[in-house]
Residue, then its C-alpha position, 0 to 999 in steps of 0.5 A: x500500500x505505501x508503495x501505490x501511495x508514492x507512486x502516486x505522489x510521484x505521478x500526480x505532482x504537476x510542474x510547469x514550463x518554462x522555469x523552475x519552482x517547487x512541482x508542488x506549488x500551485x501555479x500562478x499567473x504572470x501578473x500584467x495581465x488583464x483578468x477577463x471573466x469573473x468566476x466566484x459566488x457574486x458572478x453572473x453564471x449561466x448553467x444550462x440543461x436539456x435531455x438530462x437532469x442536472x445541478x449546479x452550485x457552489x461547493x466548499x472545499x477543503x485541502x487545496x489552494x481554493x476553499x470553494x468550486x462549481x459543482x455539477x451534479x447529473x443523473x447521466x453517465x454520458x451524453x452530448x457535451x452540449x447537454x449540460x454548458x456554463x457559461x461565464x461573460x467577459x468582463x473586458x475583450x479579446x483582440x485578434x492576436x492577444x496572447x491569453x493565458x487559461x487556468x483552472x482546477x478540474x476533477x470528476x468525483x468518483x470518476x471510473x474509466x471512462x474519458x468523459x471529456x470537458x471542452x473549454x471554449x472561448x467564444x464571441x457569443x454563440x459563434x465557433x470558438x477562437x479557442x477550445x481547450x479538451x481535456x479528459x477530466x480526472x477523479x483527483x483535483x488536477x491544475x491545467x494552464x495553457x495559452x493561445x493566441x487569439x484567432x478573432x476578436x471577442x468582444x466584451x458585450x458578447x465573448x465568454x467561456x462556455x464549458x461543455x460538461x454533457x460528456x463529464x458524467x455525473x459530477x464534476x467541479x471547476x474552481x479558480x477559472x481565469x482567463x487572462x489576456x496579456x496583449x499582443x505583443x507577450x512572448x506566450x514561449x514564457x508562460x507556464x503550462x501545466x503537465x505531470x511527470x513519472x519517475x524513470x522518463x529521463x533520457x538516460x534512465x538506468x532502467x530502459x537500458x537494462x530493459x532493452x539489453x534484456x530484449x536483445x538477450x529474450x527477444x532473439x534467437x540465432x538464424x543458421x543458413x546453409x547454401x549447398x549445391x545440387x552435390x551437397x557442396x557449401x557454396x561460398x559467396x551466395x547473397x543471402x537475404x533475410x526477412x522478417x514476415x511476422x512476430x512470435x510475441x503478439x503485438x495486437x490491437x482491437x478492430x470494428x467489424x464493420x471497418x474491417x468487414x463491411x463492403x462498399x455499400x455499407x459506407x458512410x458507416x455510423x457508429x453510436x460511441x459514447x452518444x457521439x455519431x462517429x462517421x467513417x468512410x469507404x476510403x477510410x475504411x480500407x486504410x483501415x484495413x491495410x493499416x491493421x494489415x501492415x502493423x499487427x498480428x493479433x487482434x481482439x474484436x472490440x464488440x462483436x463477441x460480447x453476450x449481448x452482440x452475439x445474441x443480436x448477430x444470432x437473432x432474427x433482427x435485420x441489423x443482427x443479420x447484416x452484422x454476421x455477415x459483416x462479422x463472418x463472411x467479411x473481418x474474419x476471413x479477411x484476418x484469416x487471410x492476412x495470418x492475423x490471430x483472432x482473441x475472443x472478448x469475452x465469454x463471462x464478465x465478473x460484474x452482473x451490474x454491467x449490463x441489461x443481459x445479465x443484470x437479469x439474473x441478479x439474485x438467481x445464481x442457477x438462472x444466471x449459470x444456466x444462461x452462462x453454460x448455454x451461452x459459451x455451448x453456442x458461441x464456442x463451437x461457432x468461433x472454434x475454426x478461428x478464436x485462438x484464445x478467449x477472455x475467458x472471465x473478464x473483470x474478473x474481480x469486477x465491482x459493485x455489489x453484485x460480481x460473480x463471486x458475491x452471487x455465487x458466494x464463492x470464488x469456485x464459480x470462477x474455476x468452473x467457467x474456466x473447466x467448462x470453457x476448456x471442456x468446450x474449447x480444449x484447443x483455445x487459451x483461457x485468459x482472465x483480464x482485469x483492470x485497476x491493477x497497473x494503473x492507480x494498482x488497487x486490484x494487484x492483491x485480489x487479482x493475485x488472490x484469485x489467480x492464487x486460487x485457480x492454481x489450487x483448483x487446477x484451473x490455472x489461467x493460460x494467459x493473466x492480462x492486464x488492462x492498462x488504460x493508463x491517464x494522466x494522472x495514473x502513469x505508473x512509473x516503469x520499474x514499478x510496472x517490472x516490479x508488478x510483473x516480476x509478481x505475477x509471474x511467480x505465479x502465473x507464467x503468462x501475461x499480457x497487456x489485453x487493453x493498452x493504451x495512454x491518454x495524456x490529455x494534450x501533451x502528445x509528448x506525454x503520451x508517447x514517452x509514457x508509451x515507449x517505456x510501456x512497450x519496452x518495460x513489458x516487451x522486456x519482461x521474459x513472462x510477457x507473450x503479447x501486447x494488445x492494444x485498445x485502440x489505434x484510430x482517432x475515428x475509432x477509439x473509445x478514447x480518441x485522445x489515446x489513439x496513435x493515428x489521428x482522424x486524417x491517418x498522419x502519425x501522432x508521436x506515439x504512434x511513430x513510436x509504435x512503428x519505429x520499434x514494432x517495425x524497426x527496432x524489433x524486426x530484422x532484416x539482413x543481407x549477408x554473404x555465406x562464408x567459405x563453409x556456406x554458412x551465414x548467421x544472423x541474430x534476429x527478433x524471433x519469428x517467421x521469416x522468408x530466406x532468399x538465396x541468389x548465386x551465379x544466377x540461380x534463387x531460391x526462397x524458403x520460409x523459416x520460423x526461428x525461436x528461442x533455441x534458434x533456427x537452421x535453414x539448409x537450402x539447396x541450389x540446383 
C-alpha cells in the first residue's frame, strides 16, 4: 500500500514550463495581465440543461489552494457535451492576436474509466470558438494552464467561456477559472503550462537500458543458413537475404467489424460511441484495413463477441443479420487471410451490474449459470475454426455489489467457467483480464488472490492480462510496472497487456514517452507473450485522445513510436554473404521469416520460423 501511495505522489505532482519552482506549488499567473471573466459566488453564471437532469452550485472545499468550486451534479453517465454548458461573460475583450493565458482546477468525483471529456471554449457569443481547450477530466483535483493566441476578436458585450460538461458524467467541479489576456505583443514561449511527470522518463534512465539489453538477450534467437549445391557442396559467396514476415510475441490491437468487414455499400458507416455519431468512410475504411494489415498480428474484436452482440448477430433482427455477415463472411476471413490471430472478448464478465443481459439474473445464481453454460455451448463451437484464445472471465474481480463471486458466494464459480470453457474449447487459451491493477494498482492483491486460487483448483489461467488504460494522472512509473510483473509471474507464467493504451490529455509528448517505456518495460519482461492494444484510430477509439493515428491517418508521436520499434527496432532484416563453409548467421527478433538465396544466377526462397533455441535453414541450389 505505501508503495501505490508514492507512486502516486510521484505521478500526480504537476510542474510547469518554462522555469523552475517547487512541482508542488500551485501555479500562478504572470501578473500584467488583464483578468477577463469573473468566476466566484457574486458572478453572473449561466448553467444550462436539456435531455438530462442536472445541478449546479457552489461547493466548499477543503485541502487545496481554493476553499470553494462549481459543482455539477447529473443523473447521466454520458451524453452530448452540449447537454449540460456554463457559461461565464467577459468582463473586458479579446483582440485578434492577444496572447491569453487559461487556468483552472478540474476533477470528476468518483470518476471510473471512462474519458468523459470537458471542452473549454472561448467564444464571441454563440459563434465557433477562437479557442477550445479538451481535456479528459480526472477523479483527483488536477491544475491545467495553457495559452493561445487569439484567432478573432471577442468582444466584451458578447465573448465568454462556455464549458461543455454533457460528456463529464455525473459530477464534476471547476474552481479558480481565469482567463487572462496579456496583449499582443507577450512572448506566450514564457508562460507556464501545466503537465505531470513519472519517475524513470529521463533520457538516460538506468532502467530502459537494462530493459532493452534484456530484449536483445529474450527477444532473439540465432538464424543458421546453409547454401549447398545440387552435390551437397557449401557454396561460398551466395547473397543471402533475410526477412522478417511476422512476430512470435503478439503485438495486437482491437478492430470494428464493420471497418474491417463491411463492403462498399455499407459506407458512410455510423457508429453510436459514447452518444457521439462517429462517421467513417469507404476510403477510410480500407486504410483501415491495410493499416491493421501492415502493423499487427493479433487482434481482439472490440464488440462483436460480447453476450449481448452475439445474441443480436444470432437473432432474427435485420441489423443482427447484416452484422454476421459483416462479422463472418467479411473481418474474419479477411484476418484469416492476412495470418492475423483472432482473441475472443469475452465469454463471462465478473460484474452482473454491467449490463441489461445479465443484470437479469441478479439474485438467481442457477438462472444466471444456466444462461452462462448455454451461452459459451453456442458461441464456442461457432468461433472454434478461428478464436485462438478467449477472455475467458473478464473483470474478473469486477465491482459493485453484485460480481460473480458475491452471487455465487464463492470464488469456485470462477474455476468452473474456466473447466467448462476448456471442456468446450480444449484447443483455445483461457485468459482472465482485469483492470485497476497497473494503473492507480488497487486490484494487484485480489487479482493475485484469485489467480492464487485457480492454481489450487487446477484451473490455472493460460494467459493473466492486464488492462492498462493508463491517464494522466495514473502513469505508473516503469520499474514499478517490472516490479508488478516480476509478481505475477511467480505465479502465473503468462501475461499480457489485453487493453493498452495512454491518454495524456494534450501533451502528445506525454503520451508517447509514457508509451515507449510501456512497450519496452513489458516487451522486456521474459513472462510477457503479447501486447494488445485498445485502440489505434482517432475515428475509432473509445478514447480518441489515446489513439496513435489521428482522424486524417498522419502519425501522432506515439504512434511513430509504435512503428519505429514494432517495425524497426524489433524486426530484422539482413543481407549477408555465406562464408567459405556456406554458412551465414544472423541474430534476429524471433519469428517467421522468408530466406532468399541468389548465386551465379540461380534463387531460391524458403520460409523459416526461428525461436528461442534458434533456427537452421539448409537450402539447396540446383
Amino acid at each position: 500500500m505505501l508503495k501505490h501511495l508514492l507512486t502516486l505522489a510521484l505521478v500526480c505532482i504537476g510542474s510547469f514550463l518554462p522555469g523552475s519552482a517547487n512541482a508542488e506549488d500551485p501555479i500562478v499567473p504572470p501578473a500584467g495581465g488583464q483578468s477577463l471573466l469573473s468566476f466566484n459566488k457574486d458572478a453572473d453564471i449561466k448553467f444550462s440543461q436539456s435531455n438530462v437532469s442536472a445541478t449546479a452550485q457552489w461547493a466548499t472545499v477543503e485541502d487545496m489552494p481554493f476553499d470553494s468550486s462549481y459543482l455539477v451534479k447529473s443523473d447521466t453517465r454520458y451524453s452530448d457535451p452540449t447537454n449540460m454548458t456554463v457559461t461565464v461573460p467577459f468582463t473586458d475583450s479579446i483582440k485578434k492576436g492577444d496572447v491569453v493565458l487559461l487556468s483552472f482546477w478540474m476533477r470528476r468525483p468518483g470518476a471510473g474509466g471512462q474519458p468523459n471529456n470537458v471542452y473549454f471554449n472561448v467564444q464571441s457569443g454563440d459563434d465557433k470558438p477562437v479557442y477550445q481547450y479538451k481535456l479528459g477530466a480526472y477523479r483527483a483535483w488536477k491544475q491545467h494552464v495553457r495559452s493561445f493566441t487569439a484567432t478573432a476578436d471577442c468582444d466584451s458585450n458578447d465573448g465568454n467561456m462556455k464549458i461543455l460538461l454533457g460528456e463529464a458524467g455525473r459530477n464534476a467541479e471547476i474552481a479558480e477559472l481565469q482567463l487572462i489576456n496579456y496583449g499582443a505583443d507577450y512572448d506566450i514561449e514564457s508562460l507556464p503550462r501545466s503537465t505531470v511527470n513519472y519517475k524513470g522518463r529521463e533520457p538516460d534512465a538506468q532502467w530502459r537500458k537494462d530493459a532493452l539489453a534484456r530484449i536483445e538477450k529474450i527477444r532473439k534467437g540465432k538464424l543458421t543458413v546453409e547454401v549447398v549445391d545440387a552435390a551437397g557442396n557449401a557454396v561460398p559467396n551466395a547473397n543471402v537475404k533475410i526477412q522478417m514476415q511476422r512476430h512470435a510475441f503478439g503485438f495486437g490491437n482491437v478492430v470494428n467489424a464493420y471497418l474491417l468487414g463491411a463492403d462498399e455499400s455499407q459506407f458512410p458507416y455510423t457508429k453510436n460511441r459514447s452518444g457521439r455519431k462517429i462517421v467513417s468512410t469507404w476510403k477510410e475504411a480500407q486504410r483501415y484495413r491495410q493499416t491493421v494489415k501492415e502493423n499487427f498480428n493479433w487482434v481482439t474484436f472490440e464488440s462483436e463477441l460480447r453476450p449481448h452482440v452475439w445474441k443480436k448477430q444470432m437473432g432474427s433482427s435485420r441489423d443482427g443479420k447484416n452484422l454476421r455477415k459483416v462479422f463472418a463472411e467479411g473481418a474474419v476471413p479477411f484476418l484469416q487471410a492476412n495470418n492475423i490471430g483472432i482473441r475472443g472478448h469475452y465469454l463471462s464478465w465478473g460484474a452482473m451490474d454491467f449490463n441489461a443481459l445479465e443484470k437479469q439474473f441478479v439474485g438467481d445464481p442457477e438462472a444466471h449459470r444456466k444462461w452462462l453454460w448455454d451461452h459459451m455451448g453456442d458461441v464456442i463451437p461457432k468461433t472454434s475454426d478461428y478464436v485462438t484464445e478467449w477472455d475467458t472471465i473478464n473483470h474478473i474481480i469486477a465491482w459493485g455489489k453484485h460480481t460473480y463471486e458475491a452471487e455465487y458466494g464463492s470464488m469456485q464459480i470462477y474455476a468452473d467457467i474456466m473447466k467448462e470453457a476448456r471442456r468446450l474449447a480444449p484447443n483455445a487459451g483461457h485468459a482472465i483480464n482485469e483492470g485497476k491493477v497497473l494503473p492507480n494498482g488497487y486490484k494487484r492483491e485480489p487479482y493475485k488472490r484469485v489467480i492464487r486460487f485457480l492454481n489450487e483448483q487446477g484451473q490455472a489461467p493460460d494467459t493473466v492480462g492486464f488492462m492498462g488504460h493508463f491517464e494522466l494522472m495514473t502513469l505508473t512509473p516503469p520499474e514499478e510496472l517490472l516490479e508488478v510483473y516480476d509478481d505475477f509471474a511467480a505465479i502465473a507464467p503468462r501475461l499480457q497487456l489485453s487493453e493498452f493504451d495512454v491518454e495524456a490529455g494534450d501533451d502528445e509528448e506525454l503520451q508517447a514517452d509514457f508509451y515507449r517505456d510501456v512497450m519496452i518495460a513489458s516487451f522486456s519482461h521474459p513472462n510477457f507473450v503479447s501486447i494488445v492494444q485498445w485502440g489505434f484510430w482517432e475515428n475509432a477509439h473509445w478514447k480518441p485522445a489515446a489513439a496513435l493515428w489521428r482522424k486524417d491517418w498522419t502519425l501522432k508521436p506515439a504512434g511513430k513510436v509504435y512503428v519505429d520499434l514494432v517495425k524497426n527496432q524489433w524486426w530484422t532484416n539482413e543481407s549477408v554473404t555465406t562464408n567459405d563453409s556456406g554458412q551465414c548467421e544472423v541474430r534476429g527478433f524471433l519469428g517467421d521469416y522468408e530466406v532468399h538465396v541468389e548465386h551465379n544466377g540461380a534463387k531460391i526462397s524458403k520460409a523459416a520460423k526461428l525461436t528461442r533455441d534458434g533456427a537452421i535453414v539448409r537450402i539447396q541450389l540446383n
